[in-house]
C-alpha positions as CSV (number, residue, x, y, z in Angstrom):
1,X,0.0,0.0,0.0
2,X,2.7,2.3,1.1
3,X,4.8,1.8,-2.8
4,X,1.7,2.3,-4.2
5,X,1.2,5.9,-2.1
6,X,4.6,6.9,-2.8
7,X,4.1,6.4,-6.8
8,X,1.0,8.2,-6.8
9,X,2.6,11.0,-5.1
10,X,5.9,11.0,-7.4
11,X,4.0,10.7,-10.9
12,X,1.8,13.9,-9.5
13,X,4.7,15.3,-8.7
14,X,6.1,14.9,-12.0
15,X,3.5,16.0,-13.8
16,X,3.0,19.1,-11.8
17,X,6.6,20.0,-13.0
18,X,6.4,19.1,-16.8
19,X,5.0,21.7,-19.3
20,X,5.0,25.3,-17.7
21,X,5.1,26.9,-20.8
22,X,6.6,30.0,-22.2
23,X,10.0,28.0,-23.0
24,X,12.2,28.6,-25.3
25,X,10.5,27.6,-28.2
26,X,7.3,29.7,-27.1
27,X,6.4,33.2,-27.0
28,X,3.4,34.4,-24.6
29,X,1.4,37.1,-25.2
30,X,1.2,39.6,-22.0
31,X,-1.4,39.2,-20.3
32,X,-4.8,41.6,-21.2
33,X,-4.8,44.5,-19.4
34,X,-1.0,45.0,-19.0
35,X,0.4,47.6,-20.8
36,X,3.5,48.4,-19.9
37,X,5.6,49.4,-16.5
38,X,8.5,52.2,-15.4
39,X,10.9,51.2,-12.7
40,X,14.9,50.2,-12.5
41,X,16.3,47.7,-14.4
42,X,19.5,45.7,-13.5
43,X,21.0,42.9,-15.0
44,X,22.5,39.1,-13.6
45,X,25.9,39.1,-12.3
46,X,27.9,36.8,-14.1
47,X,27.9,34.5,-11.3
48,X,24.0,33.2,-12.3
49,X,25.2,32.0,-15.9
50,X,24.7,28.3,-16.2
51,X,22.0,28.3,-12.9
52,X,18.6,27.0,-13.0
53,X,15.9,29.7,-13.8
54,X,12.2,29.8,-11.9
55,X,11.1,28.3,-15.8
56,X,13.3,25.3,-15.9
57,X,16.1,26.8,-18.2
58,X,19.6,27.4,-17.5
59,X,20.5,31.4,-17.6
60,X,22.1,32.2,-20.2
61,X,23.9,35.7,-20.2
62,X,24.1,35.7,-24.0
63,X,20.6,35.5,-24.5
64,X,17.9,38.2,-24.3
65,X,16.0,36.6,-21.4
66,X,15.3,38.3,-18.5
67,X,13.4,38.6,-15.0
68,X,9.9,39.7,-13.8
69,X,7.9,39.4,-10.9
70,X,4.5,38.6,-12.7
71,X,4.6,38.3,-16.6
72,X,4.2,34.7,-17.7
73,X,7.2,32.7,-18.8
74,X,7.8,32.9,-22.6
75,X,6.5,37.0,-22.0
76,X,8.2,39.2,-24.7
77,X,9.1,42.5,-23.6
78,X,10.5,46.1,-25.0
79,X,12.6,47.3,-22.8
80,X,13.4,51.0,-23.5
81,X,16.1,52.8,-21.4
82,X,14.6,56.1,-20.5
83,X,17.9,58.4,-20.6
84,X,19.6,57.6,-24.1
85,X,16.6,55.7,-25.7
86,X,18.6,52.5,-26.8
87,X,15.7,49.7,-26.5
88,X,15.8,45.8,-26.9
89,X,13.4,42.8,-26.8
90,X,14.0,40.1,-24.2
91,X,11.7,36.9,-23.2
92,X,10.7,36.5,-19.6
93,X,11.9,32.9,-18.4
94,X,12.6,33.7,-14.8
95,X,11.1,35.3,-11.8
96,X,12.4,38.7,-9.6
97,X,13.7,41.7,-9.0
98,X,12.9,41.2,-5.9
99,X,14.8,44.8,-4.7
100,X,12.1,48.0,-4.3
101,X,11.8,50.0,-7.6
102,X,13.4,47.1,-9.7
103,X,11.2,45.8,-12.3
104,X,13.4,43.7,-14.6
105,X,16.1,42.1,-14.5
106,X,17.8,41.6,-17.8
107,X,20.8,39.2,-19.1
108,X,24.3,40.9,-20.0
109,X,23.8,40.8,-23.4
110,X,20.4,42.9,-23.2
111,X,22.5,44.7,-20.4
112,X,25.3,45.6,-23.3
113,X,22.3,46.5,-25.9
114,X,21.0,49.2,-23.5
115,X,24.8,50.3,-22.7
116,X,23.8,49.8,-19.1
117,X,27.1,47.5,-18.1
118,X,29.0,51.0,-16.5
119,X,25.8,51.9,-14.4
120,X,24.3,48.7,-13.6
121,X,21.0,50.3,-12.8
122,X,19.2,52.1,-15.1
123,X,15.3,53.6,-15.6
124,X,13.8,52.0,-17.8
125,X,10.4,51.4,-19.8
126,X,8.6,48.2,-20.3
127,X,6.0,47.6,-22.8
128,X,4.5,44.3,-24.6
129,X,5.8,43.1,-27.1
């Protein structure tokens, strides 16, 4: 009774894990209703590349992915910075900031589009993609 218990609970468990969606093959719409955000952005220290995102993925600081609180995984993004007006695209695959007035967190490579490697922190725009 007790094996069959346990592979009840693992093949839930399993299943609970598989297909989140918004992976790397699949882009999300933004949710109705959201159009857009102002806040900080910062970007992953190099020390996260290679690490398990909250989707599943490995972070990958040469891809345009980044990090947000809410939007679902797979979530394109514009992110425009506000002071020089360089702007790139990245897909949401992994879940923060979690530091007050934050609301992305981008790769380096989207970092390096938005010439925001110097400052680290920047203000930025978000709007759907």
């Amino acid at each position: 009774m007790m094996r069959v218990a346990l592979v009840l609970f693992m093949s839930v468990l399993i299943a609970g894990c598989a297909g989140r969606g918004g992976g790397q093959g699949e882009r999300v719409s933004a949710p109705s209703g959201w159009n857009g955000e102002q806040g900080q952005a910062s970007f992953y220290a190099d020390r996260y590349h290679g690490r398990q995102t909250a989707s599943g993925e490995r972070h990958d600081r040469n891809a345009l992915t980044a990090a947000h609180r809410s939007l679902p995984f797979g979530t394109h993004v514009r992110v425009t910075r506000l002071d020089n007006g360089r702007e790139t695209v990245v897909r949401i695959n992994d879940r923060g900031p979690f530091v007050r007035g934050r609301v992305i967190d981008v790769s380096r490579r989207a970092a390096e589009e938005l010439d925001m490697i110097g400052p680290g922190v920047v203000n930025v725009r978000l709007t759907p993609e």
